[in-house]
Every structure is written in C-alpha cells, then in structure tokens.
VMD Tcl script that builds the backbone (N, CA, C; Angstrom):
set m [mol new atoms 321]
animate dup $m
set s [atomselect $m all]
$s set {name element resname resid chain x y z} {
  {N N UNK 1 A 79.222 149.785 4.520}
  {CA C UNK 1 A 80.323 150.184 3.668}
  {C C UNK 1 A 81.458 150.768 4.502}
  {N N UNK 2 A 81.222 151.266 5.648}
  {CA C UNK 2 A 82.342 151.897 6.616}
  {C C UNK 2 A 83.116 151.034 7.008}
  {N N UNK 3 A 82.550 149.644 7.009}
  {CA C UNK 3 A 83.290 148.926 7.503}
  {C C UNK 3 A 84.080 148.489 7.046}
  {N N UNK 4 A 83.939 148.115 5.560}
  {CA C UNK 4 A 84.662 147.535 4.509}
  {C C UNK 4 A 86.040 148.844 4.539}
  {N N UNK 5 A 85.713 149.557 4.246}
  {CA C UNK 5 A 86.734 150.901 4.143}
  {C C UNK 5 A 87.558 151.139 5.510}
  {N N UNK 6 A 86.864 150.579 6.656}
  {CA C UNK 6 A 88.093 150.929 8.125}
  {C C UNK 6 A 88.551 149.893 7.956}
  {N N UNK 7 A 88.121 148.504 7.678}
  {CA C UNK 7 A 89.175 147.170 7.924}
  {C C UNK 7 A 89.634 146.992 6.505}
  {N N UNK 8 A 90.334 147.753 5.651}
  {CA C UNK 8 A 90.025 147.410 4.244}
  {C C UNK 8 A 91.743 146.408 4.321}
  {N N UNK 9 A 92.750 146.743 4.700}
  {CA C UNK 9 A 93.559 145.726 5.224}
  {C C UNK 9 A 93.737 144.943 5.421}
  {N N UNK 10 A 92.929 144.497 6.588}
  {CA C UNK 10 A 92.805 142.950 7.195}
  {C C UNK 10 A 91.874 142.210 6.649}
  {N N UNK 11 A 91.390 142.393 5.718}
  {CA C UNK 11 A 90.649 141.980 5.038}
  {C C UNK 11 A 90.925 141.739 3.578}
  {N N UNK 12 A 91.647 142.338 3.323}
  {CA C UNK 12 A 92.676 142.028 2.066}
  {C C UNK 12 A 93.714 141.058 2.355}
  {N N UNK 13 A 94.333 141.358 3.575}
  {CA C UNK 13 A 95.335 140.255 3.854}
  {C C UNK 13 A 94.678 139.122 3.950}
  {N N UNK 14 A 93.848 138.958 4.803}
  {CA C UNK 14 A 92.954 137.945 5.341}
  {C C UNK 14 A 92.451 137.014 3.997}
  {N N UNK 15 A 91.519 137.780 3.273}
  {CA C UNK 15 A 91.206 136.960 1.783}
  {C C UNK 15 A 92.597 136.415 0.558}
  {N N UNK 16 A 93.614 137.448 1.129}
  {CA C UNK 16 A 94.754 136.719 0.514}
  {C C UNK 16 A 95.405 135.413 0.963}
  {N N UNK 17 A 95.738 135.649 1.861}
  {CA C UNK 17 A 96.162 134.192 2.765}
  {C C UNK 17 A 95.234 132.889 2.857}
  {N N UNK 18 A 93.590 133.369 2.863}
  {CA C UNK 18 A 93.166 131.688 2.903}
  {C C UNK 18 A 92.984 131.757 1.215}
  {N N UNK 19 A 93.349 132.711 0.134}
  {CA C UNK 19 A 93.333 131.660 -0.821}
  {C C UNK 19 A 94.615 131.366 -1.628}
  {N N UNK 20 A 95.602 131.833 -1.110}
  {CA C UNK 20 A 96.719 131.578 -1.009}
  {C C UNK 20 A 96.964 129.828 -0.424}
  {N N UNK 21 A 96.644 129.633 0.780}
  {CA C UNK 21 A 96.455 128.487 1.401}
  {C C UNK 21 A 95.970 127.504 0.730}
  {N N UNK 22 A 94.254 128.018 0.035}
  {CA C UNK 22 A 93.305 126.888 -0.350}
  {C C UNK 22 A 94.014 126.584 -1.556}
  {N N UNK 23 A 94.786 127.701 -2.380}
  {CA C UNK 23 A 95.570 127.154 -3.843}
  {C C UNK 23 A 96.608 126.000 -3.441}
  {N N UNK 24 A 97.481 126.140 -2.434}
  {CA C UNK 24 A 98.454 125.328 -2.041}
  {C C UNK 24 A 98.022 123.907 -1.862}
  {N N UNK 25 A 97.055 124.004 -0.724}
  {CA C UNK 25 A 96.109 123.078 -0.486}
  {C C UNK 25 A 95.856 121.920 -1.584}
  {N N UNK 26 A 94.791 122.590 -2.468}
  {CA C UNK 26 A 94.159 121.806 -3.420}
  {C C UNK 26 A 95.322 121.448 -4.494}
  {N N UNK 27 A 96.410 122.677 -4.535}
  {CA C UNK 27 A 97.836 122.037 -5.976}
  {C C UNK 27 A 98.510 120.782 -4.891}
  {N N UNK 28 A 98.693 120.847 -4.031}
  {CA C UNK 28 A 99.431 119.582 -3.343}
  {C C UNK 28 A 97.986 117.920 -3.727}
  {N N UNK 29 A 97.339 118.376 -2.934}
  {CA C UNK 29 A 96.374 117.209 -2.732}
  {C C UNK 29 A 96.185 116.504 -3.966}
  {N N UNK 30 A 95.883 117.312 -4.981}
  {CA C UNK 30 A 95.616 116.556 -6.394}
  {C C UNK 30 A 96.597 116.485 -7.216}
  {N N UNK 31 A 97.793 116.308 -6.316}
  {CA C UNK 31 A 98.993 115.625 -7.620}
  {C C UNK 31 A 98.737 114.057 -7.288}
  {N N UNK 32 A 98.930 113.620 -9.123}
  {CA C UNK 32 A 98.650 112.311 -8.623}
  {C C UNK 32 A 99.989 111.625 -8.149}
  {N N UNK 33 A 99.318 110.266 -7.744}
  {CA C UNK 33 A 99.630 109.493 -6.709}
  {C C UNK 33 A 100.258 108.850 -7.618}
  {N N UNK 34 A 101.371 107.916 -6.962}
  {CA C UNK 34 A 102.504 106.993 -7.669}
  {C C UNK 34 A 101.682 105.769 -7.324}
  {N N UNK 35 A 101.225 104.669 -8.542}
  {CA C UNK 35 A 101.247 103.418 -8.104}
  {C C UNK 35 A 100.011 103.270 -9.366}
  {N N UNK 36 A 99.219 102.588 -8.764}
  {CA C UNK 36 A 98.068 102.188 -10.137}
  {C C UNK 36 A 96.528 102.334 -9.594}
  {N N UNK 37 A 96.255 103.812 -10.267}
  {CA C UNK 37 A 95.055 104.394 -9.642}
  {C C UNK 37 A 93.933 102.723 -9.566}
  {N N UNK 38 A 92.644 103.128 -8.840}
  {CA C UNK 38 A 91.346 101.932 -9.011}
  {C C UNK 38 A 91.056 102.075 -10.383}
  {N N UNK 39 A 91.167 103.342 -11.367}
  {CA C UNK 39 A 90.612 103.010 -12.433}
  {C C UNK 39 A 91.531 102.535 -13.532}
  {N N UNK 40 A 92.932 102.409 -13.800}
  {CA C UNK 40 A 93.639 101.321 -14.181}
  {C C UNK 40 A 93.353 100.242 -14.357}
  {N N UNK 41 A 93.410 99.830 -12.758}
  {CA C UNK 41 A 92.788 98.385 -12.265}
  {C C UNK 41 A 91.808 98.014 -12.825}
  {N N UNK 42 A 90.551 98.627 -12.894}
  {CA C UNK 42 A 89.584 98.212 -13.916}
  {C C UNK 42 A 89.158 98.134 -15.041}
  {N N UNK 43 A 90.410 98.968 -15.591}
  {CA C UNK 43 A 90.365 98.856 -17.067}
  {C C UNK 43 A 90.962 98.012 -17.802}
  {N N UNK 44 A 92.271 97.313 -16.917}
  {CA C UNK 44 A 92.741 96.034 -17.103}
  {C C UNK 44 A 91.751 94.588 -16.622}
  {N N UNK 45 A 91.168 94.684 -15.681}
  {CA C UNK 45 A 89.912 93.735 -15.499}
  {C C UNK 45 A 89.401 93.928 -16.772}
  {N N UNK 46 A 88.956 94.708 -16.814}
  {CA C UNK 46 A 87.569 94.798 -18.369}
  {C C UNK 46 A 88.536 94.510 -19.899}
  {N N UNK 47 A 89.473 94.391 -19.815}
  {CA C UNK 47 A 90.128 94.689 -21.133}
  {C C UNK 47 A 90.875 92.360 -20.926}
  {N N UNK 48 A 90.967 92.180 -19.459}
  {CA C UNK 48 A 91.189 90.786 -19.246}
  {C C UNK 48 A 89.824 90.031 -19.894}
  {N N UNK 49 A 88.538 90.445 -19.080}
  {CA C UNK 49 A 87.860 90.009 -19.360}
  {C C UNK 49 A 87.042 89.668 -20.692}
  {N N UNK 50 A 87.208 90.917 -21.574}
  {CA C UNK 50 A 87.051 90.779 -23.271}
  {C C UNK 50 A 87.922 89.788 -23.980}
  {N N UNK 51 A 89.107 89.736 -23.323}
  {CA C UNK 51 A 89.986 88.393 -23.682}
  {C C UNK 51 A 89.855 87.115 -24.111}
  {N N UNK 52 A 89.580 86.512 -22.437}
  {CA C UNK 52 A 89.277 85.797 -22.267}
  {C C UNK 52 A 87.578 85.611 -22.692}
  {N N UNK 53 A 86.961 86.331 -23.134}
  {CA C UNK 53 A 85.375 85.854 -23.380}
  {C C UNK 53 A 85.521 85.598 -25.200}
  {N N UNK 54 A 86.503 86.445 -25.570}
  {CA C UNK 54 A 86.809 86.533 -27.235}
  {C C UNK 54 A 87.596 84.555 -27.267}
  {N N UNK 55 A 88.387 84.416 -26.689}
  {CA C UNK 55 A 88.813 83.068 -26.899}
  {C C UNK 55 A 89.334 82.746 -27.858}
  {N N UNK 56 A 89.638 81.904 -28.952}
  {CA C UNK 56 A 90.199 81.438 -29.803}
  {C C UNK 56 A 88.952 81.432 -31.391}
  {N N UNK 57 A 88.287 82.362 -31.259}
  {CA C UNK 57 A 86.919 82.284 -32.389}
  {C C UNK 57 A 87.986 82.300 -33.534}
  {N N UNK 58 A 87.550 81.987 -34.424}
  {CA C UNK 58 A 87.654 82.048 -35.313}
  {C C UNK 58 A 86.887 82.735 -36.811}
  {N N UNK 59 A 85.907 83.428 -36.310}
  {CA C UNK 59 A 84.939 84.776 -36.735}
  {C C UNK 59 A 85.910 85.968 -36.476}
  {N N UNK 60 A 85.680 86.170 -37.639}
  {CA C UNK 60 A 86.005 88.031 -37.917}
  {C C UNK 60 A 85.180 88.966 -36.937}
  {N N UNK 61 A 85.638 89.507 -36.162}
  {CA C UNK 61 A 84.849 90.454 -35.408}
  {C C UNK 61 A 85.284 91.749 -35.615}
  {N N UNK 62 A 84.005 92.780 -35.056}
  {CA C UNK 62 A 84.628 93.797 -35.837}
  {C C UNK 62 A 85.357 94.647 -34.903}
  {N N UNK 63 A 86.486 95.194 -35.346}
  {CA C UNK 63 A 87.040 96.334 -34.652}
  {C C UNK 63 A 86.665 97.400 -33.892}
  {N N UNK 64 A 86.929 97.364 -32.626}
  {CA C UNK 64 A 86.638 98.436 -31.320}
  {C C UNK 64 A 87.573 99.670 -31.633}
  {N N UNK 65 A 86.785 100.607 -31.993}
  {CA C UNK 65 A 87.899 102.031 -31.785}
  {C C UNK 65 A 88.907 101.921 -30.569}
  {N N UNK 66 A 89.900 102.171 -30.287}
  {CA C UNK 66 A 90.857 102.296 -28.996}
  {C C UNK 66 A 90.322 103.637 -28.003}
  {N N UNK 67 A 89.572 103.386 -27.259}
  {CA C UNK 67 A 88.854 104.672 -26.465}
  {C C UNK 67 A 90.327 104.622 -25.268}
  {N N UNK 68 A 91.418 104.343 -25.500}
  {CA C UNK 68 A 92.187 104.389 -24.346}
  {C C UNK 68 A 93.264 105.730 -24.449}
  {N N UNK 69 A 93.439 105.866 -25.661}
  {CA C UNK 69 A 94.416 107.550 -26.360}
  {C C UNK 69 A 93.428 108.349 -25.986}
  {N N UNK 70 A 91.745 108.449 -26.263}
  {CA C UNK 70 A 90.886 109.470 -25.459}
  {C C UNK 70 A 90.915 109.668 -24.172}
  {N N UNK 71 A 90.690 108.310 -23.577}
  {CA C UNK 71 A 91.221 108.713 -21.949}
  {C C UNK 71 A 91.727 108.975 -21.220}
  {N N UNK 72 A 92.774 108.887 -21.801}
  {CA C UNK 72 A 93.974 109.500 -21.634}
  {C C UNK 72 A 94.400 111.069 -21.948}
  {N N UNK 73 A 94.183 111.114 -23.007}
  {CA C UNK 73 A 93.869 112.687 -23.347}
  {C C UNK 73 A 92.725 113.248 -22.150}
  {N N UNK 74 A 91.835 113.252 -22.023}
  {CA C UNK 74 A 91.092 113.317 -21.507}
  {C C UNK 74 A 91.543 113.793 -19.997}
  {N N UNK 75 A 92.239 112.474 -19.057}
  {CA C UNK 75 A 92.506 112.711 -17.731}
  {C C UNK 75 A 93.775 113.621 -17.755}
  {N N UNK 76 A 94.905 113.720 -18.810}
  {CA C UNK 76 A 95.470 114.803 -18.960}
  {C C UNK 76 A 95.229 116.230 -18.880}
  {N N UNK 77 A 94.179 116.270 -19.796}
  {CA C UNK 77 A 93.804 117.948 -20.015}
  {C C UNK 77 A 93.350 118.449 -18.737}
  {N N UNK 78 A 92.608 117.189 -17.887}
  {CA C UNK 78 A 91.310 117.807 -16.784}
  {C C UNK 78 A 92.803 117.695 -15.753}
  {N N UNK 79 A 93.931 117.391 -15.842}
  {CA C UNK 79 A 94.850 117.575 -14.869}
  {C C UNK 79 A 95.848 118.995 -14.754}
  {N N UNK 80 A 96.208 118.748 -16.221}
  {CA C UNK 80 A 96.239 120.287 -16.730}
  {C C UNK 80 A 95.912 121.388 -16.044}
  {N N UNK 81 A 94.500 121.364 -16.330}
  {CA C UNK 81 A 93.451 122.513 -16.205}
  {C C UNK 81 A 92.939 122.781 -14.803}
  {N N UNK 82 A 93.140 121.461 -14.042}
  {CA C UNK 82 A 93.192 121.844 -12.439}
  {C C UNK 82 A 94.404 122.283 -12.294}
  {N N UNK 83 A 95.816 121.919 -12.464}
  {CA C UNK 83 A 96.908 122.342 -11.989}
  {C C UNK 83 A 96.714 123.753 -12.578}
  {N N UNK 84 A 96.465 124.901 -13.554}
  {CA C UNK 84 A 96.592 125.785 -13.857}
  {C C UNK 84 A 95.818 126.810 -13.013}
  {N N UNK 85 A 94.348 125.590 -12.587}
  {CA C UNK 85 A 93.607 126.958 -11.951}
  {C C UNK 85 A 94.263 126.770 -10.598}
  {N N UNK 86 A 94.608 126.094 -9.965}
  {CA C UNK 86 A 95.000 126.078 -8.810}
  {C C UNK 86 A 96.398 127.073 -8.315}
  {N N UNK 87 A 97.509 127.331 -9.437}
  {CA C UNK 87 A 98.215 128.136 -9.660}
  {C C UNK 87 A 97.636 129.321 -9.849}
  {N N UNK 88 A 96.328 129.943 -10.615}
  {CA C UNK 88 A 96.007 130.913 -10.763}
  {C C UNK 88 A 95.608 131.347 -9.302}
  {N N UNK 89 A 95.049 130.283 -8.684}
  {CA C UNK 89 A 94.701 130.775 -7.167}
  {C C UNK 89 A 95.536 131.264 -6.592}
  {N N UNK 90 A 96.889 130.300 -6.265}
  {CA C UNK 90 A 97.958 130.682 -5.626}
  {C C UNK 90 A 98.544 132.463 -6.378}
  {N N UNK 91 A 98.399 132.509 -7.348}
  {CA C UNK 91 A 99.109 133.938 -7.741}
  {C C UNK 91 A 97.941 135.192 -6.938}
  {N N UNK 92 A 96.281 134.718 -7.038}
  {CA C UNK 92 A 95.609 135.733 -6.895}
  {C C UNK 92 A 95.318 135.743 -5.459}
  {N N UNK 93 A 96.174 135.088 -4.662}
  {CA C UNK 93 A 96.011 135.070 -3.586}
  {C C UNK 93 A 97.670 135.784 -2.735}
  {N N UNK 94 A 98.667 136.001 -3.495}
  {CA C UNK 94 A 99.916 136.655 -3.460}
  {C C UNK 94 A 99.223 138.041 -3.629}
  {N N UNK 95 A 98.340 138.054 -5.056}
  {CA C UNK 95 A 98.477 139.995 -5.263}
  {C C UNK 95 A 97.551 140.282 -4.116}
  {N N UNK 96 A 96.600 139.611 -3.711}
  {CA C UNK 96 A 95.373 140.283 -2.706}
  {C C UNK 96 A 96.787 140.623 -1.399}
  {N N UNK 97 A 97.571 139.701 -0.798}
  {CA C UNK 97 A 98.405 139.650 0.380}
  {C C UNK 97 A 99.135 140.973 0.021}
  {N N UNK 98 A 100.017 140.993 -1.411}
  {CA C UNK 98 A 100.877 141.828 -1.340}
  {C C UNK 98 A 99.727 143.466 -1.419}
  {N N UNK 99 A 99.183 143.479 -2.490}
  {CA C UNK 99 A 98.284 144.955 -2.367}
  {C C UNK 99 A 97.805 145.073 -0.865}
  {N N UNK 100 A 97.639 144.431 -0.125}
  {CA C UNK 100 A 97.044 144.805 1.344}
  {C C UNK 100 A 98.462 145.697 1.855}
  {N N UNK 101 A 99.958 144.998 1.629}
  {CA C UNK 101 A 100.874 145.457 2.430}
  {C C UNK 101 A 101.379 147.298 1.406}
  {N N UNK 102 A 100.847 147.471 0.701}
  {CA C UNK 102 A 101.392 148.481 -0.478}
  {C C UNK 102 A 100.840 149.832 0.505}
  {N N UNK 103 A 101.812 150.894 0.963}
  {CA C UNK 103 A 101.146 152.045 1.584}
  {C C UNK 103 A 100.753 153.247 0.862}
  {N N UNK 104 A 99.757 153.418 0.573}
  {CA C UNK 104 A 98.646 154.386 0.131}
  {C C UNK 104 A 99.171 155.670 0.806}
  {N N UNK 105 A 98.672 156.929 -0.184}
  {CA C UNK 105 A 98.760 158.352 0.815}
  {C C UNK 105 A 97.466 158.257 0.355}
  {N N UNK 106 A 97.401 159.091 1.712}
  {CA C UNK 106 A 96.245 159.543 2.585}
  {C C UNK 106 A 96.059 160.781 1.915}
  {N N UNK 107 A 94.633 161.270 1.724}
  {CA C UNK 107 A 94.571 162.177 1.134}
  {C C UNK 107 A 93.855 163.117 2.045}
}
mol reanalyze $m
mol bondsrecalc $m
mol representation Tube
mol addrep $m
C-alpha cells in the first residue's frame, strides 16, 4: 500500500494516458471503412442466388420477412454502442490524466 500512496501520480498519469490512447486507438480503428464490407458482398450473392433459383415459377410462394431493416438496425446500434464506449474511455482516461496533475495540500 506504500507504494501505491508514494507513486500515487505516476500512476494516475500513467493509467490515464494508456487509456486515453487505447480509447483513441480502438475509436479510430473501428470507424467503418468506405467501400462494400465482405458481408454486403454476401448478402448480395445469397439474395442473387434466391433469384435466380426462384426463376420464372409460377407458384405462389410464401413471403420471407425482410431480415435486412434488422440488420441493419442491428450493425447500427452495435456501432453506436462501440463508438460511445470508446468515447467514454477517452473521457475516463482525460479525468485519471487531469486529477493526477490537480495539487493537493499536504496535510
């Protein structure tokens, strides 16, 4: 415990800055990418391929719910919800930096 209490500083700074960093880090890395993710791509394969296997029937078939407004919802929210925690990092990694620099009296 002495120790924690003589380096209590650099150790505040220290835990501020790498998660300060790791927030930056991970909010950069997981913005998405411009162009047409692999899973696009395969959802247009699979959505070609029902197409072309459906053909020109002439049978009533029955209606597929649209699971594509869910997936969408879906990869939204979970983008959301990373971008928010990743911001929460970045803020809780400012107060750890800044409370390290705040000067205390000594009692």
């Amino acid at each position: 415990m002495e120790f924690f209490t003589k380096y209590k500083i650099i150790i505040l700074r220290l835990v501020g800055v790498v998660i300060l960093l790791i927030g930056f880090a991970v909010h950069f890395w997981s913005q998405p990418q411009k162009g047409v993710s692999v899973n696009e791509i395969a959802a247009a394969n699979v959505a070609r391929m029902e197409a072309s296997v459906k053909g020109d029937t002439k049978y009533t078939t029955k209606v597929k719910p649209d699971m594509s407004t869910f997936a969408k919802a879906l990869t939204t929210a979970q983008q959301e919800r990373a971008r928010y925690i990743t911001i929460f990092a970045m803020i809780l990694g400012i107060v750890f930096l800044g409370y390290s620099f705040i000067k205390k009296e000594e009692d």
